[in-house]
N, C-alpha and C positions, 0 to 999 in steps of 0.2 A: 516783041510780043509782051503784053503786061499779065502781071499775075491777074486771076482772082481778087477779088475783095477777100475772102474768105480765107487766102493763102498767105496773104501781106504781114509782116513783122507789125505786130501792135507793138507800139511801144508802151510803160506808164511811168508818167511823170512820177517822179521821188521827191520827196521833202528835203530839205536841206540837213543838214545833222544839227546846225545851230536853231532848226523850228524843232527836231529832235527832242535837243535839250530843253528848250522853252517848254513843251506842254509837259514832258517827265517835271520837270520844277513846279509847273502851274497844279499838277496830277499831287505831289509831292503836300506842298503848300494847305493844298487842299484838309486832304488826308490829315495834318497834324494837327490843322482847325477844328475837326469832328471828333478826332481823338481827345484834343483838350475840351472837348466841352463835354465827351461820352464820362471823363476822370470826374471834370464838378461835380456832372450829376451825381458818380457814385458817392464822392464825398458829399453832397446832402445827405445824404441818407443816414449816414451816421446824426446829422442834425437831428434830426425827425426822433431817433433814440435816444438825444438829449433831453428832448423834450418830453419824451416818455417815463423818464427814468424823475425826472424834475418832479411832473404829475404825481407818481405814484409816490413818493416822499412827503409830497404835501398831504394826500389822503394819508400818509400813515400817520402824519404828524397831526392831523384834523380828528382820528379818529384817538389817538395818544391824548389829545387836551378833552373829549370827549369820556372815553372809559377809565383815563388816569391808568393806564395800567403800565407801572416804572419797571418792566424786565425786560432785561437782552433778548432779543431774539434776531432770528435767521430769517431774512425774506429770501426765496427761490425764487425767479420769472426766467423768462424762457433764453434771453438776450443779455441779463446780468442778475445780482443777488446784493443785496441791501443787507447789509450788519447792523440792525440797533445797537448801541452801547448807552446804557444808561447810568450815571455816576450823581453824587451830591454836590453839588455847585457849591466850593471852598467852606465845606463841612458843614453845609446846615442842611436840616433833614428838609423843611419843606420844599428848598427849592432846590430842581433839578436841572442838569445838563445833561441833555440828549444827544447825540450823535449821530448819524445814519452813514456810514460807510458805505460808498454804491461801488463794485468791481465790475468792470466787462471786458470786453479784451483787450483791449486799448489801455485804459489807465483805471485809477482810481480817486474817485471824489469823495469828498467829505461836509458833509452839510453839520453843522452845529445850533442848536438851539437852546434854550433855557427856560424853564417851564414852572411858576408857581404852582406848586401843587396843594392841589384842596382839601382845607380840614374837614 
């Protein structure tokens, strides 16, 4: 007498353990392509701050040959903080050496400049 359809052992076919491993590897492979590229982007972005920090040195240095005015001071921004230092370039009063010390969390840079200053 035959079963049912409905009664009969289904079976289901299994993958092998070595296709197993293959798509965990392909799965794998994947994954660490998306991850190395999710790392670049974040390190761009520090780029992007370079260039920010680069800009705002040159306005200060553009606006420094503009109003002549030779004191230290403190620049605040939100992502790092600029040191002016301003000293006399190997003892003569007119011409100056300027400094700008830039700090962020990372490191610190140092832009130097030298400035005739106007009688």
């Amino acid at each position: 007498m035959a079963l049912p359809k409905n009664c009969r052992k289904q079976y289901v076919v299994a993958g092998s353990l070595i296709e197993s491993v293959i798509a965990i590897s392909i799965i794998a492979i994947c994954l660490l392509i998306a991850l190395k590229l999710y790392i670049s982007i974040l390190d761009s972005r520090s780029l992007s701050n370079d260039y920010r920090v680069k800009y705002q040195v040159d306005k200060l240095l553009s606006e420094l040959k503009v109003n002549q005015n030779f004191e230290s001071e403190v620049y605040d921004f939100k992502t790092f903080m600029i040191n002016k230092v301003v000293t006399d370039f190997e003892g003569k009063k007119n011409i100056k050496k300027v400094s700008y010390v830039v700090v962020n969390k990372k490191d610190t840079v140092t832009y130097q400049y030298v400035i005739l200053k106007k009688l």
